[in-house]
C-alpha atoms as a printed R data frame, in Angstrom:
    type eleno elety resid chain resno       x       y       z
1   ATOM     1    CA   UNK     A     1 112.813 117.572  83.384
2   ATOM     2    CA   UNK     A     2 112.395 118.015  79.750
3   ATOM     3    CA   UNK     A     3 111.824 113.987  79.025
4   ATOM     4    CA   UNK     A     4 108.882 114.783  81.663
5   ATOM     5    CA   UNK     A     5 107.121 116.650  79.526
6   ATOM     6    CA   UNK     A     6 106.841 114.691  76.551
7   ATOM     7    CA   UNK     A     7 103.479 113.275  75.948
8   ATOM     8    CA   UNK     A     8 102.631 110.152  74.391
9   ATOM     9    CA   UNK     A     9  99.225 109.902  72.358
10  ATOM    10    CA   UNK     A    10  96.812 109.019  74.985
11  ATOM    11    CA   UNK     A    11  98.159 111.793  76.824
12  ATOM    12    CA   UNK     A    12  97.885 114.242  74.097
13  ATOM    13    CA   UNK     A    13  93.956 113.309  73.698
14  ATOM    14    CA   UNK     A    14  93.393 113.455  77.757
15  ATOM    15    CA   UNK     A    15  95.132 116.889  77.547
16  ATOM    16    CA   UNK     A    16  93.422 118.341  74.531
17  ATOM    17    CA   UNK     A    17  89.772 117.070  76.518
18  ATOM    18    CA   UNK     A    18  91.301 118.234  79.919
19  ATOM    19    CA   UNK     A    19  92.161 121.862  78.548
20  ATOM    20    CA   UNK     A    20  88.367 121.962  76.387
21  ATOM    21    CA   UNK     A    21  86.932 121.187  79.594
22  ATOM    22    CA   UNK     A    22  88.529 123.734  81.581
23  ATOM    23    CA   UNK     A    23  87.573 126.296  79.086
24  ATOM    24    CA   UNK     A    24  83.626 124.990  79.415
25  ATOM    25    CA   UNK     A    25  84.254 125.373  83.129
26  ATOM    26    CA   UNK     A    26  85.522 128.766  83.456
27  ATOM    27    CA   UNK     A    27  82.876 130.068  80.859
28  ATOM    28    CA   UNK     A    28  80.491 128.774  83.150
29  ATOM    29    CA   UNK     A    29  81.648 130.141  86.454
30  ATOM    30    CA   UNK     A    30  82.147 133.424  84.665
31  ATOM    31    CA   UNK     A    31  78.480 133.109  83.707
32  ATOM    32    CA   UNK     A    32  77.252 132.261  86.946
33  ATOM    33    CA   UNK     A    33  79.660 135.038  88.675
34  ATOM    34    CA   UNK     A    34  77.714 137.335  86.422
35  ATOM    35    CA   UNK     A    35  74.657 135.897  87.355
36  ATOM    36    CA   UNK     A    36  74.881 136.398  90.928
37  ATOM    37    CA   UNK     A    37  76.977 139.704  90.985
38  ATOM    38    CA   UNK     A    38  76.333 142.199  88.713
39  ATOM    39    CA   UNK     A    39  79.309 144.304  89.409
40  ATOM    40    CA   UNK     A    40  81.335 141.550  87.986
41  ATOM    41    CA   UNK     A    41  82.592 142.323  84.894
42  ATOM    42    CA   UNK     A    42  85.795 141.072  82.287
43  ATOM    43    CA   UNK     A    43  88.003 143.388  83.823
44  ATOM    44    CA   UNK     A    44  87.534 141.983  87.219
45  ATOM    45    CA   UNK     A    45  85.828 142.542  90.202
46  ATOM    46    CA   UNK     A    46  84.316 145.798  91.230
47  ATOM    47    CA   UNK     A    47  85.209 148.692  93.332
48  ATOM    48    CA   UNK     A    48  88.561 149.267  95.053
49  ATOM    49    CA   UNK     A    49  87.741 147.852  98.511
50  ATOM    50    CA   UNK     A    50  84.932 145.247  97.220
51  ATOM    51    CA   UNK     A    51  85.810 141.834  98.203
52  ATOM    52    CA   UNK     A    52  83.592 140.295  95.727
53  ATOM    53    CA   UNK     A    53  85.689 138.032  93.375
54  ATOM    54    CA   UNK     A    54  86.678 138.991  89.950
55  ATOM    55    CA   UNK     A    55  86.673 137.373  85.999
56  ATOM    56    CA   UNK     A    56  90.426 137.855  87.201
57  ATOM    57    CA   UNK     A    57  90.603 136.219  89.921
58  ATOM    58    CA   UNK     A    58  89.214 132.554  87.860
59  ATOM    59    CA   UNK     A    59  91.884 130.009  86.962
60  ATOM    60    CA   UNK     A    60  93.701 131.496  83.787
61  ATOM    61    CA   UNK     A    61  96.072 128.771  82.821
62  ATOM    62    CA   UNK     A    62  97.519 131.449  80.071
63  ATOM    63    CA   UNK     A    63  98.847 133.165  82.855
64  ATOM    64    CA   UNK     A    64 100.719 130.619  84.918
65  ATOM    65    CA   UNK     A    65 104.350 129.743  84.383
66  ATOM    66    CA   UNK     A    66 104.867 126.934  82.139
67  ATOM    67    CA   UNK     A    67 106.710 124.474  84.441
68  ATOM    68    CA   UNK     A    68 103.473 124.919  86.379
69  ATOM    69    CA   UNK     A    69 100.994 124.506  84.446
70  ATOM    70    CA   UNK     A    70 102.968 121.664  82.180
71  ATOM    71    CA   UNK     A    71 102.403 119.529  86.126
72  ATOM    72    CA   UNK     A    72  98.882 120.458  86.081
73  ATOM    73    CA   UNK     A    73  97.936 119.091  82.990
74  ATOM    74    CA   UNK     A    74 100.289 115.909  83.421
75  ATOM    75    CA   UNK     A    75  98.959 114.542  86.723
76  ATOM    76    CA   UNK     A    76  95.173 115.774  86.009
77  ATOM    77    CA   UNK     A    77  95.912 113.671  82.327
78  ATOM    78    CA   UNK     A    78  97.472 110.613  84.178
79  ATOM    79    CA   UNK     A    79  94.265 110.193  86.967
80  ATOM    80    CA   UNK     A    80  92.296 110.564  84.086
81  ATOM    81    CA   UNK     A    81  93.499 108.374  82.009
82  ATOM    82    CA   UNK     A    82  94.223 105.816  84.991
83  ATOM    83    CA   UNK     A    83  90.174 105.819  86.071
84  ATOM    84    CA   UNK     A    84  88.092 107.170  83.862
85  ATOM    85    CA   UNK     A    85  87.705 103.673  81.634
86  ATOM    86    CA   UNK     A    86  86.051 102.450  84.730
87  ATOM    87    CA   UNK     A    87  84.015 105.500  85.607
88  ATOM    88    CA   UNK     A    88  82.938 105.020  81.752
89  ATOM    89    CA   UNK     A    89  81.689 101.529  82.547
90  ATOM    90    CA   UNK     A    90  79.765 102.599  85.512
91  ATOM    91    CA   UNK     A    91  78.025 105.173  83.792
92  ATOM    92    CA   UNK     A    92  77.187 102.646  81.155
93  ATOM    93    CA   UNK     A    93  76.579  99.793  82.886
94  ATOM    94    CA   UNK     A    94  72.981  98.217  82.791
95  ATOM    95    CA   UNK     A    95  71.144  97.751  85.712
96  ATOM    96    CA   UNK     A    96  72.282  95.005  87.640
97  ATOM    97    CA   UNK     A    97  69.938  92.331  90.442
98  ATOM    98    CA   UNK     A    98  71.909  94.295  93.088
99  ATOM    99    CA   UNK     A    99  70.913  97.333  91.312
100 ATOM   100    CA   UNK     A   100  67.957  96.938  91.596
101 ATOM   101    CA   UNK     A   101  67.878  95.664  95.093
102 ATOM   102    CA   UNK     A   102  69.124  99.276  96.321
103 ATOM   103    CA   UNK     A   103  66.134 100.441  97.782
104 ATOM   104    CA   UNK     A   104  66.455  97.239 100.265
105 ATOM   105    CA   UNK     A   105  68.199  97.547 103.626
106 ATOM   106    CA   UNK     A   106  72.070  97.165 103.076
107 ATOM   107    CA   UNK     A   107  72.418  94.609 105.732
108 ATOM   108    CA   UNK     A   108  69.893  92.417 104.231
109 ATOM   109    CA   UNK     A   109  71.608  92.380 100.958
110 ATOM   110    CA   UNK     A   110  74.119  91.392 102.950
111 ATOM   111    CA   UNK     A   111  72.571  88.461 104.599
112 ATOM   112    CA   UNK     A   112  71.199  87.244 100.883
113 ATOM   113    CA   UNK     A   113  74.761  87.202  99.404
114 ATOM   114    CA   UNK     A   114  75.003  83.924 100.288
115 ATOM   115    CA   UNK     A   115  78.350  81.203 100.846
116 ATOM   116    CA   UNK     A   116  80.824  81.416  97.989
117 ATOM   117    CA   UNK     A   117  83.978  79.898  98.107
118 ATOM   118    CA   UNK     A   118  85.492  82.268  95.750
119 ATOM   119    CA   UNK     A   119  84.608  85.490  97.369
120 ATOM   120    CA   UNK     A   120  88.764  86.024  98.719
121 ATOM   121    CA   UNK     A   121  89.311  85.383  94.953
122 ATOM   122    CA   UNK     A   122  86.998  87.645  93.671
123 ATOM   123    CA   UNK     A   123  88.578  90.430  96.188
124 ATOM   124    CA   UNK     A   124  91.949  89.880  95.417
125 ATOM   125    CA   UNK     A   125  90.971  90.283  91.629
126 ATOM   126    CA   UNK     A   126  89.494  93.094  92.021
127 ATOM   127    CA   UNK     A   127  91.984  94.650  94.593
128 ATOM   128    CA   UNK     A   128  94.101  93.868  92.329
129 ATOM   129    CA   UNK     A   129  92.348  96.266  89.636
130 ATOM   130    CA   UNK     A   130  91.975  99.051  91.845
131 ATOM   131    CA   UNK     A   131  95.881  98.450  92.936
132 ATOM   132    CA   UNK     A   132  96.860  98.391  88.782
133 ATOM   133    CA   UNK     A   133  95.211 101.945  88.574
134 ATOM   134    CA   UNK     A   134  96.901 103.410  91.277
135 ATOM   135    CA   UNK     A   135  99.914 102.570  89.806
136 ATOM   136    CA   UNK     A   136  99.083 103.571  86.005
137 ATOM   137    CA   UNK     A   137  98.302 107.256  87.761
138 ATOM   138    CA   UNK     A   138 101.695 107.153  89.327
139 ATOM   139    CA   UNK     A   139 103.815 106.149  86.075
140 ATOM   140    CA   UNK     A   140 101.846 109.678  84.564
141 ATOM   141    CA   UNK     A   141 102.988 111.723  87.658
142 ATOM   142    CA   UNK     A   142 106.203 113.949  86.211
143 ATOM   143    CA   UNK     A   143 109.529 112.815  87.898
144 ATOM   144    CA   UNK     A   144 108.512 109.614  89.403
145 ATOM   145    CA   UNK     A   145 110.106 107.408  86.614
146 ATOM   146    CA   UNK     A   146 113.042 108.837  87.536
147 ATOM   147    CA   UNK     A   147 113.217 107.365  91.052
148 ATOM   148    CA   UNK     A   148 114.718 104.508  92.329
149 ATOM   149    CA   UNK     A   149 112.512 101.104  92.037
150 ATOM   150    CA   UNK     A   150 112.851 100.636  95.564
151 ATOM   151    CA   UNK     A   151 111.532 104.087  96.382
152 ATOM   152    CA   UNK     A   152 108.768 103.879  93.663
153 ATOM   153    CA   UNK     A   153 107.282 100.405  95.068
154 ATOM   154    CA   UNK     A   154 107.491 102.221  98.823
155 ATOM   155    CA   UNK     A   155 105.843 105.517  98.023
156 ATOM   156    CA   UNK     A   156 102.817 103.206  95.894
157 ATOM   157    CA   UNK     A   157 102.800 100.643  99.047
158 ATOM   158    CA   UNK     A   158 102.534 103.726 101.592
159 ATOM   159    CA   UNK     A   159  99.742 105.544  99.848
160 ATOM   160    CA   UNK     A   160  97.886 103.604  97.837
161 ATOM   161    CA   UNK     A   161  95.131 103.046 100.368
162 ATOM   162    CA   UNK     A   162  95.194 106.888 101.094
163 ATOM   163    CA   UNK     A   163  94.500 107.384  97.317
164 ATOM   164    CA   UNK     A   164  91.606 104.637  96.982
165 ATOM   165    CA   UNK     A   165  90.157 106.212  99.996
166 ATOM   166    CA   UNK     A   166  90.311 109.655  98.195
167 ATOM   167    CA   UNK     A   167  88.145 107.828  95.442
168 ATOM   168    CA   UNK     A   168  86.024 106.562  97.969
169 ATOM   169    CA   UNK     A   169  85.232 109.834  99.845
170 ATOM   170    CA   UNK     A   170  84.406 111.241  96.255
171 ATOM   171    CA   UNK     A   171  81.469 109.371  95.630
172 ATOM   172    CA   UNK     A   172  79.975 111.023  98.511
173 ATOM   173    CA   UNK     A   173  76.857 112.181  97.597
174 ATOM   174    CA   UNK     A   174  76.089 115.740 100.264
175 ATOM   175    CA   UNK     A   175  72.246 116.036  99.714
176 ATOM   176    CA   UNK     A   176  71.232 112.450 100.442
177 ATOM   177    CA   UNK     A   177  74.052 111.776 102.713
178 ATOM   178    CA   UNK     A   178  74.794 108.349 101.330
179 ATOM   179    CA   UNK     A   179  78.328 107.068  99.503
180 ATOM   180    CA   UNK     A   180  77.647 105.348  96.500
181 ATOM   181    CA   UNK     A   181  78.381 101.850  95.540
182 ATOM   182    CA   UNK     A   182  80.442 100.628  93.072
183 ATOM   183    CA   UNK     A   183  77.142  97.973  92.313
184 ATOM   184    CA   UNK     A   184  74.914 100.839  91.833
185 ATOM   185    CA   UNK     A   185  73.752 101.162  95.489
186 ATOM   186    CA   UNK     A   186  73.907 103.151  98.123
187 ATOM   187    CA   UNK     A   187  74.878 103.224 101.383
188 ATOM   188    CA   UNK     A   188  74.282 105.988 105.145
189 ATOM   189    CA   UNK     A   189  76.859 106.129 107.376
190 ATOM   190    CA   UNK     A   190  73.954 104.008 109.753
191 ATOM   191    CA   UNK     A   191  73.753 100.985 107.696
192 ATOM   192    CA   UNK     A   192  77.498 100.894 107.719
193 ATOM   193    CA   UNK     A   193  77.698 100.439 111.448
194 ATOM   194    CA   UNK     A   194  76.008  97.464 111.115
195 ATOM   195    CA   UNK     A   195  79.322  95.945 109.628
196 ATOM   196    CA   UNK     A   196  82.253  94.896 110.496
197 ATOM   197    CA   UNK     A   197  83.742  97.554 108.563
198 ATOM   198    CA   UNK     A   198  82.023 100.158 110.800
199 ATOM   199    CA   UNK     A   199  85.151 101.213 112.685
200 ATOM   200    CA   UNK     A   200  86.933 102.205 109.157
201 ATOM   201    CA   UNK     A   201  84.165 103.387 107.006
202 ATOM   202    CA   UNK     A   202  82.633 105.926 109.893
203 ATOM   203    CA   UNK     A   203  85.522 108.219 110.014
204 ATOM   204    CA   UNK     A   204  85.740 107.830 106.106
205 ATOM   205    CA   UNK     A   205  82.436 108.905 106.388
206 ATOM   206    CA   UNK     A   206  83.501 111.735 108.417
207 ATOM   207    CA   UNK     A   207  85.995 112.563 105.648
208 ATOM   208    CA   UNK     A   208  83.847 112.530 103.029
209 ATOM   209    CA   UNK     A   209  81.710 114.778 104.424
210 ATOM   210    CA   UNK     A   210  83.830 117.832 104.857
211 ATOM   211    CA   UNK     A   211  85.731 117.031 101.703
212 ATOM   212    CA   UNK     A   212  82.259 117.467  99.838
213 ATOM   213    CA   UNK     A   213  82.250 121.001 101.732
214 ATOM   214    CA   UNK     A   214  85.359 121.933  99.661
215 ATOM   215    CA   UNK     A   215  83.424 121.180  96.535
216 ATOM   216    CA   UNK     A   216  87.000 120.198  94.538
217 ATOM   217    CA   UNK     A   217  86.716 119.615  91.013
218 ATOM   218    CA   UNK     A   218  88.306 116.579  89.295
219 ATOM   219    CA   UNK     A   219  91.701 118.644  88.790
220 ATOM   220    CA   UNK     A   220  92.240 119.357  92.138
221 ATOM   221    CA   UNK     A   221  91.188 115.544  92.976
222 ATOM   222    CA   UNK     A   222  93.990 114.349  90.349
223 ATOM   223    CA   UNK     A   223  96.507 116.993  92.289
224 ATOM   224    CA   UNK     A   224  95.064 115.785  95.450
225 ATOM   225    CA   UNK     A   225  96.120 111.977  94.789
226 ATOM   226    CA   UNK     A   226  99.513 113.377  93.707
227 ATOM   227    CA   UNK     A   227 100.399 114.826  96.758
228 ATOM   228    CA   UNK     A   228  99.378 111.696  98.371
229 ATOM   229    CA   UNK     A   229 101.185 109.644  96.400
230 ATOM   230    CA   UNK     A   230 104.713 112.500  96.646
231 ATOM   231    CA   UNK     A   231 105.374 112.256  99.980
232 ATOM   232    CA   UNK     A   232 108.792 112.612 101.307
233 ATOM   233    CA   UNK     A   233 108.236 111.206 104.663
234 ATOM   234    CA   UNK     A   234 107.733 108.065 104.381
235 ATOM   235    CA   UNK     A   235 109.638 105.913 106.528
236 ATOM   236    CA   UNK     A   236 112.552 104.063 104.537
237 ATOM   237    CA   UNK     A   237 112.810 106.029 101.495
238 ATOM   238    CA   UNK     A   238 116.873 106.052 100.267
239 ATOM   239    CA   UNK     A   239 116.248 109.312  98.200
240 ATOM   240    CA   UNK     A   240 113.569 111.471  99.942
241 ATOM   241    CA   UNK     A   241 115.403 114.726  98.584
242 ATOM   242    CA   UNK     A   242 114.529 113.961  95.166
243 ATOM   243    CA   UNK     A   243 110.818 112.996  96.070
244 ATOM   244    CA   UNK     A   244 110.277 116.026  97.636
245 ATOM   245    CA   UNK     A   245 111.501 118.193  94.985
246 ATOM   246    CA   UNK     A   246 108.769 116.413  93.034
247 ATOM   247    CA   UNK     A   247 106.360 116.810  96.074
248 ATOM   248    CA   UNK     A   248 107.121 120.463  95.874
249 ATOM   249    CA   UNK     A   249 106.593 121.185  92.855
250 ATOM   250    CA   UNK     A   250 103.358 119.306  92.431
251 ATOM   251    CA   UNK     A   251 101.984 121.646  96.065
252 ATOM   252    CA   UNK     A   252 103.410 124.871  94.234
253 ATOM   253    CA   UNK     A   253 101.294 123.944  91.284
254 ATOM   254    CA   UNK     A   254  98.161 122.667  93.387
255 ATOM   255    CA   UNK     A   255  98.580 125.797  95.016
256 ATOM   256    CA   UNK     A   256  98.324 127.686  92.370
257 ATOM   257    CA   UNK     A   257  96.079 126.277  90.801
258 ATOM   258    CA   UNK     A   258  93.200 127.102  93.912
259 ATOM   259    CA   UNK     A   259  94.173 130.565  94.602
260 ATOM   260    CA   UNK     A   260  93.359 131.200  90.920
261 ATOM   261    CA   UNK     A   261  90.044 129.008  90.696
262 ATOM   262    CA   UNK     A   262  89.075 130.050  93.778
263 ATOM   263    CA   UNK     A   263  89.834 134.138  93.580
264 ATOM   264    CA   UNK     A   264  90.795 135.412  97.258
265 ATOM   265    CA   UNK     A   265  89.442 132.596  99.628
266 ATOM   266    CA   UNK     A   266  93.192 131.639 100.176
267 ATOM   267    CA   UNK     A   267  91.524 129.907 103.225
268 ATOM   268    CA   UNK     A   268  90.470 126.869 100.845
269 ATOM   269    CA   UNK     A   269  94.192 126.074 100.286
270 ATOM   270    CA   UNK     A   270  94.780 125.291 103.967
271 ATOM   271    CA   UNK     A   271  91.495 123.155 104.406
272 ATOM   272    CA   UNK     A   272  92.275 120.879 101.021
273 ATOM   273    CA   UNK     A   273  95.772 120.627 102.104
274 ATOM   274    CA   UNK     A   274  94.622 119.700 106.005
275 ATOM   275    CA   UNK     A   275  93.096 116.379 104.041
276 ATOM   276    CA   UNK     A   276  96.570 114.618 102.926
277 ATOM   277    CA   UNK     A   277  96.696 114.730 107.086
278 ATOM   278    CA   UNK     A   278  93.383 113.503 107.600
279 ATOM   279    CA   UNK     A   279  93.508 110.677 105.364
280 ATOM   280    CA   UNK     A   280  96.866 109.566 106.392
281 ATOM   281    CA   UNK     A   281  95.913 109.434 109.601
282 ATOM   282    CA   UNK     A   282  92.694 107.525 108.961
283 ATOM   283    CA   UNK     A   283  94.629 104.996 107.081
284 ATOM   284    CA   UNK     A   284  97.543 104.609 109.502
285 ATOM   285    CA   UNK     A   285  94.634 103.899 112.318
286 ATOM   286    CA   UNK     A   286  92.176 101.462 110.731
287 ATOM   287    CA   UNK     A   287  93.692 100.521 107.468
288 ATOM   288    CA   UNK     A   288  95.644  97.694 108.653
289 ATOM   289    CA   UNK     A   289  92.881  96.529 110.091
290 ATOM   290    CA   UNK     A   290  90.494  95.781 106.920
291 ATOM   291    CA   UNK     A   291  93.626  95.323 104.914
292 ATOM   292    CA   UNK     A   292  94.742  92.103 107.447
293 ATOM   293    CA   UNK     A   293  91.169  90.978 108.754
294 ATOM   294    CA   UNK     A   294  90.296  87.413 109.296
295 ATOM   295    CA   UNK     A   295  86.853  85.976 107.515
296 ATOM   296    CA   UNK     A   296  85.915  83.427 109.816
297 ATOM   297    CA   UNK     A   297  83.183  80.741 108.973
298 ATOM   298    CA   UNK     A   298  80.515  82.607 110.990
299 ATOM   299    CA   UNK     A   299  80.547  86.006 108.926
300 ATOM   300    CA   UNK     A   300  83.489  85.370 106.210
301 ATOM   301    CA   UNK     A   301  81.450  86.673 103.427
302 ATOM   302    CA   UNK     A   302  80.570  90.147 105.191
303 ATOM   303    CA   UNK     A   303  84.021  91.942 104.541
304 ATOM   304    CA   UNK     A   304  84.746  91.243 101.613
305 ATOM   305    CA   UNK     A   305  81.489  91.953  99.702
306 ATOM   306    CA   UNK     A   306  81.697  95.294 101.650
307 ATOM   307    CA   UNK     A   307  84.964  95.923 101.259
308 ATOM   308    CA   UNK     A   308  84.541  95.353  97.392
309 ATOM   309    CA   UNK     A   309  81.847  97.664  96.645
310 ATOM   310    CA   UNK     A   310  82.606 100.433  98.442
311 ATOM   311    CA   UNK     A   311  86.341 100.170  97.880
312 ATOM   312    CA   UNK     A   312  86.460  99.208  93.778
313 ATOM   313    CA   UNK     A   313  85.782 100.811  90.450
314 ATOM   314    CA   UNK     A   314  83.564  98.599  88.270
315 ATOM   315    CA   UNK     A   315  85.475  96.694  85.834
316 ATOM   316    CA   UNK     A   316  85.873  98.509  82.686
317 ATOM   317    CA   UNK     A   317  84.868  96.104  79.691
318 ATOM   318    CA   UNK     A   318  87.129  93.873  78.132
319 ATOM   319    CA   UNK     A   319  88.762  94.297  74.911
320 ATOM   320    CA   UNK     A   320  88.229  91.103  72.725
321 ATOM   321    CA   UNK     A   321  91.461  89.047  72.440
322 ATOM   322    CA   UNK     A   322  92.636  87.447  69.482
323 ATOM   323    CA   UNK     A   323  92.351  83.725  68.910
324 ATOM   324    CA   UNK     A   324  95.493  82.262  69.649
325 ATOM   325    CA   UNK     A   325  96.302  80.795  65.842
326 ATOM   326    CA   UNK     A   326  96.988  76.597  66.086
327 ATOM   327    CA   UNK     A   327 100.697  75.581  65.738
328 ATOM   328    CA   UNK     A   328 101.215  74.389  62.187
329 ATOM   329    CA   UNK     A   329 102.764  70.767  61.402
330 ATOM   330    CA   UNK     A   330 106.013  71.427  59.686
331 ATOM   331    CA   UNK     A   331 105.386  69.721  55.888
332 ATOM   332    CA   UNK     A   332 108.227  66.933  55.250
């Protein structure tokens, strides 16, 4: 376990920003617990009986066992450093003509999209992109090196829809009920029905909506995706032992993790943990569906635009590449 815990430079920069920002975080919750309680104080919570929650009761990672929080930090570092770049871009990006189309009705945007005979190309490509992510996140995750190829390439096949889904569900926005785009727009639950993606992206709908209720931050996301990506069940795995020791640990450091952030509603552990069910379920119903569907003449374009902006990250810019120098005539 020890090699797992030896962190390369990009992983020493995402943990350095990943602990600063949980320091921000629980100076602001202790803030805003002072705010709206003012019983509250540093020593924790008030009286005997009270079942307000304590300073105490926040997410202290100085008081969790090493081996614990050394997985934290890991798998948080590894989704961050396998997604942010894009989330980066999107933030960034300039406003685009389908940007600024988003006030238009999603199905006419649709219809304007026009014939291209590269759209299965452009969807592979950028499948392709989301695919590469998922499996930069799972080289960070501590212990799966270690496993068998043939187990690694299962466990990434099995869940990498699950995860992307995940990524989906958390661009959910709660107060205008919409999911945003990865073009800039947005899009209701309604105007999805009008596609032929309806019968996939309404219970993903569904999803997002009570995930949003559990209000998880981008930790428990990361930790999330890990358990999604650790599980032990999958059908055809030659060493599911050692994957669940791995699954295990990452769920006793998930758990953790909420009990402390979230002081005594131990209920919230349950309900995040329900959603590894949930989404495998929605993917094991309707993925194979979008995954395998056929573009025929009459509508072939109305998939995959869909599919691509509601299931991709923007593309992160490129880095310039090098001219390739010209071979030099050997001198006689």
């Amino acid at each position: 376990m020890a090699a797992d815990l030896v962190l390369n430079e990009k992983q020493r920069v995402a943990k350095r920003k990943l602990i600063e920002e949980n320091r921000i975080r629980r100076s602001v919750e202790i803030k805003r617990l002072r705010e709206d309680d003012p019983d509250v104080s540093g020593g924790g919570g008030g009286g005997g009986g009270s079942d307000s929650v304590g300073v105490s009761a926040l997410f202290d990672p100085d008081e969790m066992p090493e081996e614990d929080r050394a997985t934290i930090e890991l798998v948080s570092a590894a989704y961050q450093l396998a997604w942010l770049p894009a989330e980066q871009s999107s933030a960034s990006k300039p406003a685009s003509s389908e940007a600024a189309q988003a006030e238009a009705p999603f199905a006419e945007q649709l219809g304007n999209a026009g014939a291209s005979s590269n759209v299965l190309d452009s969807l592979t490509h950028l499948m392709s992109r989301a695919v590469s992510c998922v499996i930069k996140f799972a080289r960070g995750i501590p212990g799966f090196a270690e496993l068998n190829e043939d187990d690694q390439f299962l466990l990434l096949k099995s869940s990498c829809m699950e995860i992307l889904c995940l990524r989906v569900a958390c661009r959910y926005n709660k107060f205008t009920e919409s999911l945003a785009l990865s073009n800039g727009n947005v899009v209701t639950k309604a105007t999805v029905r009008l596609g032929r993606l309806g019968e996939f992206v309404e219970p993903l709908f569904e999803f997002a909506v009570g995930l949003s209720r559990l209000d998880l931050d981008r930790c428990e996301v990361a930790l999330l995706a890990g358990v999604l990506l650790m599980q032990s069940d999958r059908i055809g795995l030659r060493q599911p032992d050692r994957i669940e020791a791995v699954q295990d640990a990452i769920l006793r450091a998930f758990k953790r993790y909420v009990t402390e952030r979230r002081g005594r509603r131990g209920v919230d552990w349950a309900k995040i943990l329900m959603k590894v069910t949930d989404l495998r379920s929605i993917v094991t119903r309707q993925g194979d569906n979008v995954l395998t569907a056929r573009f025929d003449a009459a509508g072939g374009n109305e998939v995959p635009l869909l599919f691509m902006n509601i299931f991709c990250d923007p593309e992160p810019p490129l880095e310039p590449v090098p001219a390739k120098p010209e071979p030099v005539e050997p001198q006689h």
